[in-house]
PARODREN-276534 format. One line per field, with one value per atom (N, C-alpha, C, CB): residue in one letter; x, y, z; atom name. Coordinates in nm, 3 decimals, decimal comma, padded with zeros to 5 digits. Glycine has a CB too. Layout:
resn: c(a|...) .
x: c(X|...) .
y: c(Y|...) .
z: c(Z|...) .
name: c(CA|...) .
***
This chain:
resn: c(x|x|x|x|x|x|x|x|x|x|x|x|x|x|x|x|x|x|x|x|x|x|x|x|x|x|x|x|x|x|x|x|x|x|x|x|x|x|x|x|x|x|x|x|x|x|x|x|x|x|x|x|x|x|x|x|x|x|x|x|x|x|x|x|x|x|x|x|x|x|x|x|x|x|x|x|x|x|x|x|x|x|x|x|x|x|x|x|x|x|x|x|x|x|x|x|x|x|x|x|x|x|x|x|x|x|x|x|x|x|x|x|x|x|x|x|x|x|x|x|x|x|x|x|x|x|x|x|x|x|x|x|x|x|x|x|x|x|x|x|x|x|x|x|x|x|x|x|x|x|x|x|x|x|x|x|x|x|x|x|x|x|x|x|x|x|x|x|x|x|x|x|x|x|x|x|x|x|x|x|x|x|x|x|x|x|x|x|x|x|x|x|x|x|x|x|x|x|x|x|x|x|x|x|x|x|x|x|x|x|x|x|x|x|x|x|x|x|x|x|x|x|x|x|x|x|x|x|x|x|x|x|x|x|x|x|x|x|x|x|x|x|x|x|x|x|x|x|x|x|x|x|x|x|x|x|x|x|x|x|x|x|x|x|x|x|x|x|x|x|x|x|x|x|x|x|x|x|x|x|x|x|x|x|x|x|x|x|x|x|x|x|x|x|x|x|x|x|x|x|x|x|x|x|x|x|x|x|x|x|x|x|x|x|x|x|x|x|x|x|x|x|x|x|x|x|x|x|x|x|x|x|x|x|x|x|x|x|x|x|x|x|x|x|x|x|x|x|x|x|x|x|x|x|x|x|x|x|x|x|x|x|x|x|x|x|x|x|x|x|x|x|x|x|x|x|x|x|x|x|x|x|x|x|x|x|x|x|x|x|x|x|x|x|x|x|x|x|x|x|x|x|x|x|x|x|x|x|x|x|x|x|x|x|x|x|x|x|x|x|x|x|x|x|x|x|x|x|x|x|x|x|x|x|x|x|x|x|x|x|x|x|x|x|x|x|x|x|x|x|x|x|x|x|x|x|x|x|x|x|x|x|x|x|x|x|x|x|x|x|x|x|x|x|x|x|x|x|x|x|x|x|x|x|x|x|x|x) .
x: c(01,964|01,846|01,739|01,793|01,674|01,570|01,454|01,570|01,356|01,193|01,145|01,116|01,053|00,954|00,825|00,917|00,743|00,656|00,526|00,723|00,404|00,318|00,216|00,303|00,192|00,124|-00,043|00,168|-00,146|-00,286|-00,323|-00,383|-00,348|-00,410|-00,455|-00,327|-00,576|-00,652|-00,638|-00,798|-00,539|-00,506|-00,400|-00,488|-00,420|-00,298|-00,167|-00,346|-00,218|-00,095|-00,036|-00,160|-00,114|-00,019|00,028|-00,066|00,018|00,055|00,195|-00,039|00,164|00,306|00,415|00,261|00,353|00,443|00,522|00,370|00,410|00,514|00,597|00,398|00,537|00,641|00,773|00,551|00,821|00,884|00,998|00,814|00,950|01,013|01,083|00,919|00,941|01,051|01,130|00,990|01,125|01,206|01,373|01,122|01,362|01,459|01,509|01,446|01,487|01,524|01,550|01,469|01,563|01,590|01,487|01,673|01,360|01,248|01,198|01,108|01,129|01,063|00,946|01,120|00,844|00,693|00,667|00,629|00,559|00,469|00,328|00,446|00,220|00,111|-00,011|00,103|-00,170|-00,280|-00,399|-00,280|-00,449|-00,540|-00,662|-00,575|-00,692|-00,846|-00,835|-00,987|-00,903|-00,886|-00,921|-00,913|-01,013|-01,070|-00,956|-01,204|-00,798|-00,717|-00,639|-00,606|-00,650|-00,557|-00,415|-00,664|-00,571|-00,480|-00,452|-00,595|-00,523|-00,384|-00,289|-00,392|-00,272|-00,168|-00,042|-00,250|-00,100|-00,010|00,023|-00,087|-00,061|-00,036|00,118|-00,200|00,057|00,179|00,330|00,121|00,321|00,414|00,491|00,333|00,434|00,509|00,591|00,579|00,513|00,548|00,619|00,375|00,751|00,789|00,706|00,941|00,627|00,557|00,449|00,679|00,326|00,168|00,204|-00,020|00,135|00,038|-00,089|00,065|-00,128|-00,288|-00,380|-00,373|-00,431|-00,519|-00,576|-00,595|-00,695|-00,835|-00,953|-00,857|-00,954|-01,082|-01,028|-01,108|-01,095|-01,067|-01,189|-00,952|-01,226|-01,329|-01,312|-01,315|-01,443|-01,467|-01,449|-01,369|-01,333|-01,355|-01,236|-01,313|-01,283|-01,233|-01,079|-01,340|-01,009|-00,903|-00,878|-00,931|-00,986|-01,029|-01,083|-01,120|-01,108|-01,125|-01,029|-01,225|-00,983|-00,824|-00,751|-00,707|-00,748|-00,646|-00,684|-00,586|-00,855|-00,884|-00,830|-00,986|-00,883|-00,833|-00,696|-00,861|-00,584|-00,494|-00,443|-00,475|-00,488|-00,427|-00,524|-00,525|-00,611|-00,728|-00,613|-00,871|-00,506|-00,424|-00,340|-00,366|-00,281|-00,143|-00,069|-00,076|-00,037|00,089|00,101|00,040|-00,005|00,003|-00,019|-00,101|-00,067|-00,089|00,033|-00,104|00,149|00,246|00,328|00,358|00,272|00,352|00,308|00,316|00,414|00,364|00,245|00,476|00,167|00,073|00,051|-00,073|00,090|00,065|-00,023|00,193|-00,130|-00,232|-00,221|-00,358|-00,280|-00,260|-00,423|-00,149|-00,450|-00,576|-00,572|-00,613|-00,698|-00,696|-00,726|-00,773|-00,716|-00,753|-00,892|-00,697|-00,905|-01,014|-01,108|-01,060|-01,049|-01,078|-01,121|-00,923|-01,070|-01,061|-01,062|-01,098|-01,245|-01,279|-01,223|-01,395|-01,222|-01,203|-01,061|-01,189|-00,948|-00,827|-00,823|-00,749|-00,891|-00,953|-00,970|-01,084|-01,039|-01,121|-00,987|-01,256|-00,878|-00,805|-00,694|-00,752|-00,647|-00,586|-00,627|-00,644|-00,777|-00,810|-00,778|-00,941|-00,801|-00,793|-00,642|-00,820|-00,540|-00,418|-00,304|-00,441|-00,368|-00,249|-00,129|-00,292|00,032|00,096|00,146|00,173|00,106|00,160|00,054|00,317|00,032|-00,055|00,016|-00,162|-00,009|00,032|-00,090|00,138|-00,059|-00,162|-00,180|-00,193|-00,242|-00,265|-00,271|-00,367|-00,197|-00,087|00,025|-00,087|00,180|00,259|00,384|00,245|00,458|00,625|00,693|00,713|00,808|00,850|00,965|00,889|00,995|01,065|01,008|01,146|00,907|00,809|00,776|00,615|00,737|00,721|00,852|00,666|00,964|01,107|01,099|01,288|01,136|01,140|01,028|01,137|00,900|00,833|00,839|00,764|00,882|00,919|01,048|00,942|01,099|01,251|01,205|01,373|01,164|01,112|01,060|01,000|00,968|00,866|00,915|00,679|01,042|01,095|01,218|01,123|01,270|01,413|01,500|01,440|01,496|01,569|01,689|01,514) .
y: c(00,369|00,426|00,318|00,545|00,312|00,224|00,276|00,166|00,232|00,258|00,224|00,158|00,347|00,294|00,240|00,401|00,156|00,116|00,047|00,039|00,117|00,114|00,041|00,226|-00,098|-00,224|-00,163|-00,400|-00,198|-00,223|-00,317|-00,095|-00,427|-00,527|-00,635|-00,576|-00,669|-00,743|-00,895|-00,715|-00,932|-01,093|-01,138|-01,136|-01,195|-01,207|-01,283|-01,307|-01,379|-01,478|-01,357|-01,604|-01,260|-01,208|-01,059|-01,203|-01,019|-00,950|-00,981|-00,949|-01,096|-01,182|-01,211|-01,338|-01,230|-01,244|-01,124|-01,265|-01,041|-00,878|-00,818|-00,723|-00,826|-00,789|-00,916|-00,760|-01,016|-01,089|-01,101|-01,151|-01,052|-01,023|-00,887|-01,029|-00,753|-00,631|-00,608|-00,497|-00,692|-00,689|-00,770|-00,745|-00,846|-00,900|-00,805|-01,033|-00,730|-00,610|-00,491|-00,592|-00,493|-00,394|-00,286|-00,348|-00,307|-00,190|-00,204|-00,198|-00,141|-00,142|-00,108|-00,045|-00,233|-00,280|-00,232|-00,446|-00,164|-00,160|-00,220|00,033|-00,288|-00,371|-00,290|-00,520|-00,256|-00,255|-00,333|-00,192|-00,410|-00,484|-00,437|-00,599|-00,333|-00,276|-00,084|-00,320|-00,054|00,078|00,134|00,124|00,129|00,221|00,310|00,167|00,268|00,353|00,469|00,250|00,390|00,411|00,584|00,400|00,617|00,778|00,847|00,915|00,814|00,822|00,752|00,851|00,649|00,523|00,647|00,359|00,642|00,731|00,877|00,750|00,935|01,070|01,031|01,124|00,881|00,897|00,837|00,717|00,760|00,644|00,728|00,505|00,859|00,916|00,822|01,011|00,732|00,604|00,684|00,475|00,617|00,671|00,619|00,634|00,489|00,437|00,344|00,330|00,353|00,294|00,181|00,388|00,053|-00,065|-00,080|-00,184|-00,045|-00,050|-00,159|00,169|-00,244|-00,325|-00,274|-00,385|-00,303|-00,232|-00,258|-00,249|-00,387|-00,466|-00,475|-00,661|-00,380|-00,385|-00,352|-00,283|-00,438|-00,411|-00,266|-00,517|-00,219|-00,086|00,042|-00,074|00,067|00,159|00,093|00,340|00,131|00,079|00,159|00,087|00,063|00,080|00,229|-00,027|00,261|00,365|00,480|00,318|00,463|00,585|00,656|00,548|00,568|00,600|00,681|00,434|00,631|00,712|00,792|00,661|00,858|00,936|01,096|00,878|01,017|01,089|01,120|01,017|01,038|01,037|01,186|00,900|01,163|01,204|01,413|01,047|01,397|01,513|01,608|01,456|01,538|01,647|01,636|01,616|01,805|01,816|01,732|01,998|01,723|01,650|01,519|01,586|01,442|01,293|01,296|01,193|01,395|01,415|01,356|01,579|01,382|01,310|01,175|01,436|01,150|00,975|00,898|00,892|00,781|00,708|00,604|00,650|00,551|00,456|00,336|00,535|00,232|00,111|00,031|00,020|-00,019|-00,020|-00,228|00,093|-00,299|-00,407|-00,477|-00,463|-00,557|-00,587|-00,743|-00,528|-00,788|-00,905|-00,931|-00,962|-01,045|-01,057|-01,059|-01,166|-00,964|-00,954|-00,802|-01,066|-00,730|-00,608|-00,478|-00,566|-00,520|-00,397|-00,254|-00,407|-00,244|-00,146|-00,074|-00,156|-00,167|-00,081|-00,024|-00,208|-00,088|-00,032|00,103|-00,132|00,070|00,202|00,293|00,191|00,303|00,394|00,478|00,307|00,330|00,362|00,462|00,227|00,446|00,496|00,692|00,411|00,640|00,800|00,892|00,809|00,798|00,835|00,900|00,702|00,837|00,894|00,786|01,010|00,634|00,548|00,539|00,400|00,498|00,545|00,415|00,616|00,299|00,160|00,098|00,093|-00,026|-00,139|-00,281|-00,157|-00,354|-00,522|-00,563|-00,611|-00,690|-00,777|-00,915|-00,797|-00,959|-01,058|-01,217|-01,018|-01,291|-01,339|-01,267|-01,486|-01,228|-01,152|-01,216|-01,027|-01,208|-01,257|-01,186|-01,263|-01,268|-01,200|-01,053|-01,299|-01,125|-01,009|-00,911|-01,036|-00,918|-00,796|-00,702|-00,884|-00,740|-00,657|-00,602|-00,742|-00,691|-00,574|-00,528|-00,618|-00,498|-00,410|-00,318|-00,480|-00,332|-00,222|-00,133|-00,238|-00,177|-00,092|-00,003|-00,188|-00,096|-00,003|00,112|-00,073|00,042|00,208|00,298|00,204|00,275|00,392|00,420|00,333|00,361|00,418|00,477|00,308|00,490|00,510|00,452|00,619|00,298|00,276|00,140|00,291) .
z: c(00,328|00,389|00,405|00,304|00,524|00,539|00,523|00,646|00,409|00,365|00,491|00,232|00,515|00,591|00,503|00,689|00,566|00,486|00,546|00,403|00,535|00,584|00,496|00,625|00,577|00,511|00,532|00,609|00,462|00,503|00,402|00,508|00,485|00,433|00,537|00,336|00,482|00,591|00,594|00,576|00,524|00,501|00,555|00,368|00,687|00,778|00,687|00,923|00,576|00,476|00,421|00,329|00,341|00,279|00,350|00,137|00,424|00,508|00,567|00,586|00,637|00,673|00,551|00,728|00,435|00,321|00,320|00,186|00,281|00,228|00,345|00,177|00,459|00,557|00,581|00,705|00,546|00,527|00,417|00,532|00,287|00,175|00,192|00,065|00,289|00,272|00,381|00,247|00,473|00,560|00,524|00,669|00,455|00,439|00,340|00,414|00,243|00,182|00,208|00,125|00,389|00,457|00,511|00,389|00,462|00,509|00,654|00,414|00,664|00,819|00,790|00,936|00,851|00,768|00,882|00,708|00,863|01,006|00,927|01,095|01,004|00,948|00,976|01,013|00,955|00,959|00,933|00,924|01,015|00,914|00,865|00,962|00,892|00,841|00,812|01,003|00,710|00,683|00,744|00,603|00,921|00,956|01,065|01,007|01,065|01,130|01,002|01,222|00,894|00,812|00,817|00,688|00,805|00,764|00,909|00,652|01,050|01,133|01,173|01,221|01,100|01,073|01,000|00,930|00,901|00,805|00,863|00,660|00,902|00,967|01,070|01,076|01,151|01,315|01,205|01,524|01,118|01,063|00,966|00,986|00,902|00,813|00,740|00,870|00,654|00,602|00,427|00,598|00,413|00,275|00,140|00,255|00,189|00,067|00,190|-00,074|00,088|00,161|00,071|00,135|00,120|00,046|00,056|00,078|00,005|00,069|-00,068|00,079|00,052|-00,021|-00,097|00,031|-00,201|-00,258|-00,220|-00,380|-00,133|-00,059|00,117|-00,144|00,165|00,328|00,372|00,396|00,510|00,617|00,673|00,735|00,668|00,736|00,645|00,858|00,588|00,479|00,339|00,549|00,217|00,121|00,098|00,008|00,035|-00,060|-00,142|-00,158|-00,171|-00,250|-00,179|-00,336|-00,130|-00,026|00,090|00,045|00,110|00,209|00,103|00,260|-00,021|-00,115|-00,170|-00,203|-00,197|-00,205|-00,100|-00,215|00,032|00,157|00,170|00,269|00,111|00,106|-00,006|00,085|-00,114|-00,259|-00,219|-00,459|-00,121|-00,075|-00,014|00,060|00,108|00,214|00,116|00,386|00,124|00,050|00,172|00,013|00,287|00,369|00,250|00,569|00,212|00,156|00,018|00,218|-00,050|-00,202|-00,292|-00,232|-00,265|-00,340|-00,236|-00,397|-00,140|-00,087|-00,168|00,068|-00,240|-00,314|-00,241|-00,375|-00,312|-00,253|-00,365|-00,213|-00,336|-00,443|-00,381|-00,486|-00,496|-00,445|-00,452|-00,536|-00,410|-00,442|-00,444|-00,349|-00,604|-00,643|-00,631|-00,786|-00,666|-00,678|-00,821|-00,586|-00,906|-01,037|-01,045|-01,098|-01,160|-01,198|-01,173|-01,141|-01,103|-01,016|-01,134|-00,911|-01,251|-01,334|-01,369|-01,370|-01,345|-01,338|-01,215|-01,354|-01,066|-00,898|-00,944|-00,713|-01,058|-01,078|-01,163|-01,137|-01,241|-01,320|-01,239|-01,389|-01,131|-01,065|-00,975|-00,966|-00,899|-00,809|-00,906|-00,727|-01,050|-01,141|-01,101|-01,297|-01,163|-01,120|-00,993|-01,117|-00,892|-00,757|-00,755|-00,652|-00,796|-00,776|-00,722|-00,679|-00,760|-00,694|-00,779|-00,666|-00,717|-00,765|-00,874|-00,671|-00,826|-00,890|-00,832|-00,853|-00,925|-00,881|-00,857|-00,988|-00,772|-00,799|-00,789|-00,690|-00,878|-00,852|-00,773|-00,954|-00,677|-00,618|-00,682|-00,568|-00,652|-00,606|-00,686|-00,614|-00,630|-00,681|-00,655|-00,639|-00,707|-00,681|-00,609|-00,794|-00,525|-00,459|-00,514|-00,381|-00,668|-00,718|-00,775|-00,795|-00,791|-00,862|-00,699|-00,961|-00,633|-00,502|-00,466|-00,378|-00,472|-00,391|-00,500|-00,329|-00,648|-00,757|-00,742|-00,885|-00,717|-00,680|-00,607|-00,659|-00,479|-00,358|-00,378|-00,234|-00,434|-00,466|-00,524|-00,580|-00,632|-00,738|-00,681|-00,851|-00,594|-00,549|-00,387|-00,562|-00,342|-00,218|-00,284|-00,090|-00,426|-00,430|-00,353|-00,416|-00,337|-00,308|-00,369|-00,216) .
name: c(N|CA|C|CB|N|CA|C|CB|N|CA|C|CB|N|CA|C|CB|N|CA|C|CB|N|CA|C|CB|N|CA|C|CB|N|CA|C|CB|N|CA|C|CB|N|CA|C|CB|N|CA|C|CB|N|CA|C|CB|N|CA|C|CB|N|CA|C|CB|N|CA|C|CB|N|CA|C|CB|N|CA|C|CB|N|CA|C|CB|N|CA|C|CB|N|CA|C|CB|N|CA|C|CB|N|CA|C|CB|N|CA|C|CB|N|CA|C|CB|N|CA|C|CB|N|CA|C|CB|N|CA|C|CB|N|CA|C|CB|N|CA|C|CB|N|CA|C|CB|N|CA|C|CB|N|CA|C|CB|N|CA|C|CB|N|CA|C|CB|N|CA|C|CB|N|CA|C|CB|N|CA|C|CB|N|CA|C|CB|N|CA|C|CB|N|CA|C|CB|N|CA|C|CB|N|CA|C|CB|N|CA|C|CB|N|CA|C|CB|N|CA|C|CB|N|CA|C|CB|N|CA|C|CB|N|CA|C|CB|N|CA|C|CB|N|CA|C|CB|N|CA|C|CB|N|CA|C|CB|N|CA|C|CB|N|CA|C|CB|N|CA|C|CB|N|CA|C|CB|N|CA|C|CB|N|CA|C|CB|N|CA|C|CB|N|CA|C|CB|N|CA|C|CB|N|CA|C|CB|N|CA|C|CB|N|CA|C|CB|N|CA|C|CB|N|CA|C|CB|N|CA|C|CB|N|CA|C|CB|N|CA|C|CB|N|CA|C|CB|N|CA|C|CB|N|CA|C|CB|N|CA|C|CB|N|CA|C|CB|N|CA|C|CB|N|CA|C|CB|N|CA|C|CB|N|CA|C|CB|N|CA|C|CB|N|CA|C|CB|N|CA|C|CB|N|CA|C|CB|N|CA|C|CB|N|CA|C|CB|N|CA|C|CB|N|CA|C|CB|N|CA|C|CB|N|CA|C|CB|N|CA|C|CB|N|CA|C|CB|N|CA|C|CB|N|CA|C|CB|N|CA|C|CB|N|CA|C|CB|N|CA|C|CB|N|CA|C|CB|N|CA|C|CB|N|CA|C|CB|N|CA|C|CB|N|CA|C|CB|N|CA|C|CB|N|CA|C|CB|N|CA|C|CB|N|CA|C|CB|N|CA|C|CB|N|CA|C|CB|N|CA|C|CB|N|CA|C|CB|N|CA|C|CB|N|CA|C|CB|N|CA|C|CB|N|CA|C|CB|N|CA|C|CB|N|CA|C|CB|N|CA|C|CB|N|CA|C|CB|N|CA|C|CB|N|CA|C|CB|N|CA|C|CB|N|CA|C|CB|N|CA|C|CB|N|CA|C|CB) .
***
């Protein structure tokens, strides 16, 4: 089965990374660079698992997944959230919100396909 997988992140390097790594792991990345499409990104993409940054232009990390975790349609899609070091508390907060896994910025390439696996079953 091929994950779909719906990128948001506003950093064209690592954007290109993760769609590179999960593609070669068989997924099908579709990209966003800014939160202000997000959730009809997700509405049209019926994505099996989100990435969503925690720091994006126009609307935050945290608020998409608020919006997200708000509609029952998206209340249970996994969403892993990806921080940068040092973020703590915004992880704390995203914890509450309802994200389903965190990575942290800079990340390996085996910790990301092991993540995805987990949270795409696949």
């Amino acid at each position: 089965m091929t994950a779909r997988v719906l990128l948001i992140e506003d950093e064209p390097n690592i954007t290109e990374a993760i769609r590179f790594i999960l593609s070669r792991d068989g997924c099908d990345v579709t990209a966003l660079a800014d939160g202000a499409g997000a959730i009809a990104a997700v509405q049209a993409a019926k994505p099996d698992l989100v990435i969503l940054d925690l720091m994006l232009p126009g609307v935050s990390g945290l608020e998409i997944l608020a919006q997200l975790r708000a509609d029952p349609a998206t209340k249970t899609l996994p969403v892993m959230m990806l921080t940068a070091k040092g973020q703590g508390r915004d992880r704390e907060a995203a914890e509450r919100a309802g994200a389903s896994h965190f990575m942290t910025k800079p990340f390996s390439n085996d910790d990301m396909r092991a993540a995805v696996r987990a949270l795409t079953g696949g």
